[in-house]
C-alpha positions as semicolon CSV with decimal commas, in nm:
position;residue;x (nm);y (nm);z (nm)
1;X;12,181;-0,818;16,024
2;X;12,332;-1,082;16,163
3;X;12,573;-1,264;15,885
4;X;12,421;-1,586;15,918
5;X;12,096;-1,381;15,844
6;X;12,320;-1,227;15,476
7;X;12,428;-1,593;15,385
8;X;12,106;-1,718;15,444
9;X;11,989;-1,464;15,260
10;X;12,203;-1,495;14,961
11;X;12,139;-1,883;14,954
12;X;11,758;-1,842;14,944
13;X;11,835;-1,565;14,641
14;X;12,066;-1,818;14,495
15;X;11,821;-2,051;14,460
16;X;11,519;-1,848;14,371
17;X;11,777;-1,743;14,144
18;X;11,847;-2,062;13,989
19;X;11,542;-2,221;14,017
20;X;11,435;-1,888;13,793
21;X;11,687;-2,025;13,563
22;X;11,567;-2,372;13,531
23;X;11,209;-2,241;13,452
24;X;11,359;-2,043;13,183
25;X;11,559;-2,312;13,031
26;X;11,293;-2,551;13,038
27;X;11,101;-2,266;12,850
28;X;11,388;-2,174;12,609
29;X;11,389;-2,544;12,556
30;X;11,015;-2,605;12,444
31;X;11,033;-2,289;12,266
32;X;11,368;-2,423;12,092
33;X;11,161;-2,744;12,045
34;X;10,893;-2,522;11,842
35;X;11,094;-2,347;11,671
36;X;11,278;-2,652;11,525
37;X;10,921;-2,783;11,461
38;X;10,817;-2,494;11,271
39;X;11,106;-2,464;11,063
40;X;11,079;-2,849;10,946
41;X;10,758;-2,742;10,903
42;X;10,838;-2,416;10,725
43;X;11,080;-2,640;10,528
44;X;10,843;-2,904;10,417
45;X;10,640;-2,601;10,314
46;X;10,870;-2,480;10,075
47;X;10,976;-2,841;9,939
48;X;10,567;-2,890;9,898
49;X;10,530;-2,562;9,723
50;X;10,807;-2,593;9,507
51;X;10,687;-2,933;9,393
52;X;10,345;-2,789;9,361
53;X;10,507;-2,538;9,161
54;X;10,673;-2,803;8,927
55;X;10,359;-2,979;8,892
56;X;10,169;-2,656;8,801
57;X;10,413;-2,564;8,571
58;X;10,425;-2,891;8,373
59;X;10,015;-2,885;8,374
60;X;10,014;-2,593;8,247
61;X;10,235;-2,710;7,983
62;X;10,046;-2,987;7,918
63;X;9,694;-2,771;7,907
64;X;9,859;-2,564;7,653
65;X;9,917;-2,865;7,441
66;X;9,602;-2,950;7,459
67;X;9,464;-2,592;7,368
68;X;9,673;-2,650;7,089
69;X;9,573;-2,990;6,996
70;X;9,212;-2,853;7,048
71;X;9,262;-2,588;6,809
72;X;9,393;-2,812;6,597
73;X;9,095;-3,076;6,561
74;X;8,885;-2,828;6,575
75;X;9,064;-2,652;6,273
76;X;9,009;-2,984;6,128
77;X;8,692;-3,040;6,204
78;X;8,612;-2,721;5,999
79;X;8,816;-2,824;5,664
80;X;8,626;-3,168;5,751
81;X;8,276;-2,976;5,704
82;X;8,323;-2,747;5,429
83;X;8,451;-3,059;5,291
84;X;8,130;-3,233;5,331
85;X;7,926;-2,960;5,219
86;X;8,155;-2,949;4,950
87;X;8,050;-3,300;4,868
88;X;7,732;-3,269;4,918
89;X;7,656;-3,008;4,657
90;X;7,878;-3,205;4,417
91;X;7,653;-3,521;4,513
92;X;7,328;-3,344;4,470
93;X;7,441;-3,192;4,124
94;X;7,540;-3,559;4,007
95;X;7,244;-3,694;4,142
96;X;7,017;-3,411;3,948
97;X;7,240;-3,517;3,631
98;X;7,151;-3,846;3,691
99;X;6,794;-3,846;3,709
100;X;6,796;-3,595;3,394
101;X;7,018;-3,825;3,212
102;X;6,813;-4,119;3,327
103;X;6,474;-3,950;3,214
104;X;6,682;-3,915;2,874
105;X;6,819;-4,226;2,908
106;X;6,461;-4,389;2,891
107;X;6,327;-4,163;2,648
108;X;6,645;-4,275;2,461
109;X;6,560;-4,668;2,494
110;X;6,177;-4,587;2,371
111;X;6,307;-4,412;2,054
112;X;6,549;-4,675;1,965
113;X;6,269;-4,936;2,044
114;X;6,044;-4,745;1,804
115;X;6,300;-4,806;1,560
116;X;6,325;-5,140;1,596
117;X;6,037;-5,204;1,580
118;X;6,014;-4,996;1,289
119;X;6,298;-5,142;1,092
120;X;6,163;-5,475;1,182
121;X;5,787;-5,386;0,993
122;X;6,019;-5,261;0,708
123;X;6,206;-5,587;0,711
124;X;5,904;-5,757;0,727
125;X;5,704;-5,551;0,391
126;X;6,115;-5,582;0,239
127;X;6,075;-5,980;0,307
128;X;5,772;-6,024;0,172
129;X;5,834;-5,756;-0,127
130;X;6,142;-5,968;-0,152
131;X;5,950;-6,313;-0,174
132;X;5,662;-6,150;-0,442
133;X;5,927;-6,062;-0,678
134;X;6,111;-6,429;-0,616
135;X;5,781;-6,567;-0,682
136;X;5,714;-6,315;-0,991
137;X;6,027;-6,445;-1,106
138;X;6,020;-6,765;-1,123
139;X;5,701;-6,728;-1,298
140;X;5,869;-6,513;-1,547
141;X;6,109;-6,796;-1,573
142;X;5,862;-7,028;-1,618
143;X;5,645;-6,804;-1,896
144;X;6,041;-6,780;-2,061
145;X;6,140;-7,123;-2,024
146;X;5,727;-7,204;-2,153
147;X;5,820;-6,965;-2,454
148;X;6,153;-7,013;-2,483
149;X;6,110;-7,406;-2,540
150;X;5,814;-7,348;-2,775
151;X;5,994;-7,117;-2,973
152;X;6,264;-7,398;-2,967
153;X;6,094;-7,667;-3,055
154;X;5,976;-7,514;-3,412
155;X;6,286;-7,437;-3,486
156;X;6,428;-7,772;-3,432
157;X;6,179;-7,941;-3,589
């Protein structure tokens, strides 16, 4: 082989050689290019979860309040009925009371109405009792003063 034929050769696998090379680093380079993209990526993942995180943790915080809260009205709620059943019975009772006492109350009001009217008949047969012996009275008085000036009279005369 002719040493032209080696040089030429070596130049043509020189350049297949580096013309390999720039295929590869144009390939290294998008892959570099990828790589950076999927670690921002990766990255922005784990600043997205983490934040995700914080928000789950402070819902969860706030769910438990409510549960809480929740339990708490409803706890509530329950003093708030037995309350009202509570109050009911007492309002029933008074309200049973009340109609017995009114039914009493009336019967009451008729008695002492009987009465009055009772004591005013015996005021009445009093009053006139009263008046017949006024009346009887003065005709006593008038029978007395009658004898009383006859008997009077012979003796002063």
């Amino acid at each position: 082989m002719p040493r032209c034929a080696i040089i030429t050769f070596a130049a043509l696998a020189a350049l297949l050689t580096c013309a390999g090379c720039i295929v590869t680093t144009s390939t290294y380079n998008a892959k570099v290019r990828e790589v950076e993209a999927v670690r921002d990526a990766y990255a922005s993942s784990n600043r997205e979860t983490s934040r995700l995180a914080r928000e789950v943790e402070a819902l969860s915080t706030q769910v438990a309040g409510q549960k809480a809260a929740g339990e708490d009205l409803a706890w509530q709620l329950r003093e708030k009925e037995e309350s009202l059943k509570r109050l009911r019975g007492e309002l029933e009772a008074v309200r049973k009371a009340s109609e017995g006492s009114r039914l009493t109350r009336d019967q009451f009001i008729d008695e002492l109405l009987e009465r009055d009217r009772a004591t005013g008949k015996r005021l009445q047969e009093l009053s006139s009792r009263a008046d017949a012996c006024a009346e009887e009275l003065e005709e006593l008085r008038k029978k007395t003063g009658t004898k009383a000036e006859a008997t009077a009279r012979p003796a002063a005369e």
